[in-house]
C-alpha positions as CSV (number, residue, x, y, z in Angstrom):
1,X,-51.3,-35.7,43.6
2,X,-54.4,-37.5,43.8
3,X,-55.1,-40.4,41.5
4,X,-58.2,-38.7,40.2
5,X,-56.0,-36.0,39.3
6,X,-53.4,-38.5,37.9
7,X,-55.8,-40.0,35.9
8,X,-56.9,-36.8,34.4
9,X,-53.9,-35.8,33.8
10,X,-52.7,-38.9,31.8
11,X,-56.2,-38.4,29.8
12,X,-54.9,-35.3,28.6
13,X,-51.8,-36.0,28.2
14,X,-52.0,-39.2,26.2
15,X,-54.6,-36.8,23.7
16,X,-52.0,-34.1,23.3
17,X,-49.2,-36.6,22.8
18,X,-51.9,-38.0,20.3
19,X,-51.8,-34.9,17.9
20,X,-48.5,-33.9,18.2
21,X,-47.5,-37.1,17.1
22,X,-50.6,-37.2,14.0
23,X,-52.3,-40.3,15.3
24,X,-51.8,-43.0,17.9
25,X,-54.0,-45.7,19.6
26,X,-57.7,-45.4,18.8
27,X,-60.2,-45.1,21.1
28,X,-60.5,-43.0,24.6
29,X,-59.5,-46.1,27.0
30,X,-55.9,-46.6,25.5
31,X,-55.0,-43.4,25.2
32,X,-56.0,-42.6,29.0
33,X,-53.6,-45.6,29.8
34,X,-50.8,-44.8,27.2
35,X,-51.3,-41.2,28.9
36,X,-50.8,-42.4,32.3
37,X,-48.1,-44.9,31.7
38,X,-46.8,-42.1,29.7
39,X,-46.4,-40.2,32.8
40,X,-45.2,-42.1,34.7
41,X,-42.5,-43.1,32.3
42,X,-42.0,-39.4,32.0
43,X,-41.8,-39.0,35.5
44,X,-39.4,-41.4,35.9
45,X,-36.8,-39.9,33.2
46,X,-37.1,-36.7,35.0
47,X,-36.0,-38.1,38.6
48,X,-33.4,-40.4,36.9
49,X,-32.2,-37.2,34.7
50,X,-32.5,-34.6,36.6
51,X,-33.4,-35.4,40.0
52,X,-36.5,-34.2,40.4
53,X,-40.0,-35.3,40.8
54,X,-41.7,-33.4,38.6
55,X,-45.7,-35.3,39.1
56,X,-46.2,-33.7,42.8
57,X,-47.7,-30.8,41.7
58,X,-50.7,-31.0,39.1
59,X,-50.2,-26.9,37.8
60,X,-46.6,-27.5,37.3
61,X,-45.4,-27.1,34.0
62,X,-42.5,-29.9,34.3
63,X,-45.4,-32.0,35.6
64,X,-47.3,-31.2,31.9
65,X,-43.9,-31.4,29.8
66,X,-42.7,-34.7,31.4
67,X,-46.1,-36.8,30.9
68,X,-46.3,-35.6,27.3
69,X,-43.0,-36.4,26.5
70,X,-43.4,-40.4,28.5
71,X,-46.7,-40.1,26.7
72,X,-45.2,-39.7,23.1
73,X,-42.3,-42.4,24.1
74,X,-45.3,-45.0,24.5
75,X,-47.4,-43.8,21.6
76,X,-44.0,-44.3,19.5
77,X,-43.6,-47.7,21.4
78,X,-47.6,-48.5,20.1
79,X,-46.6,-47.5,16.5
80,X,-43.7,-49.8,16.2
81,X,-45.6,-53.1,18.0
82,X,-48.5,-52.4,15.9
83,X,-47.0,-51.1,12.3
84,X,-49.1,-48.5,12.5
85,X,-48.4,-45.1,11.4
């Protein structure tokens, strides 16, 4: 995957993790990063879990699911260094 496509899909990602969670980091910047750490994070879990390397393909819906989920870990991981809500 390219990283333009890596970054876009991080952007995304960190914004859906966002409002599934009700709130998280403000501003665009930190949640593009929390979005692509998130997927990486995610990405991780998912080769260490299931053995698979789920960011190779941008349509993939394991690709989608797994940089949510890393997204939400860091957005959690935000709340509690912060004491935000």
């Amino acid at each position: 995957m390219g990283i333009l496509a890596f970054i876009v899909l991080g952007l995304l990602a960190g914004i859906i993790a966002k409002k599934i969670m009700g709130g998280g980091p403000d501003g665009l910047i930190l949640t593009c990063i929390l979005g692509i750490v998130g997927a990486l994070v995610g990405g991780w879990l998912a080769a260490q879990l299931f053995n698979k390397h789920p960011l190779d393909d941008f349509f993939d819906i394991s690709t989608w699911i797994t940089a949510i989920v890393g997204s939400m870990i860091l957005i959690f991981g935000y709340r509690l260094v912060t004491n935000r809500r």
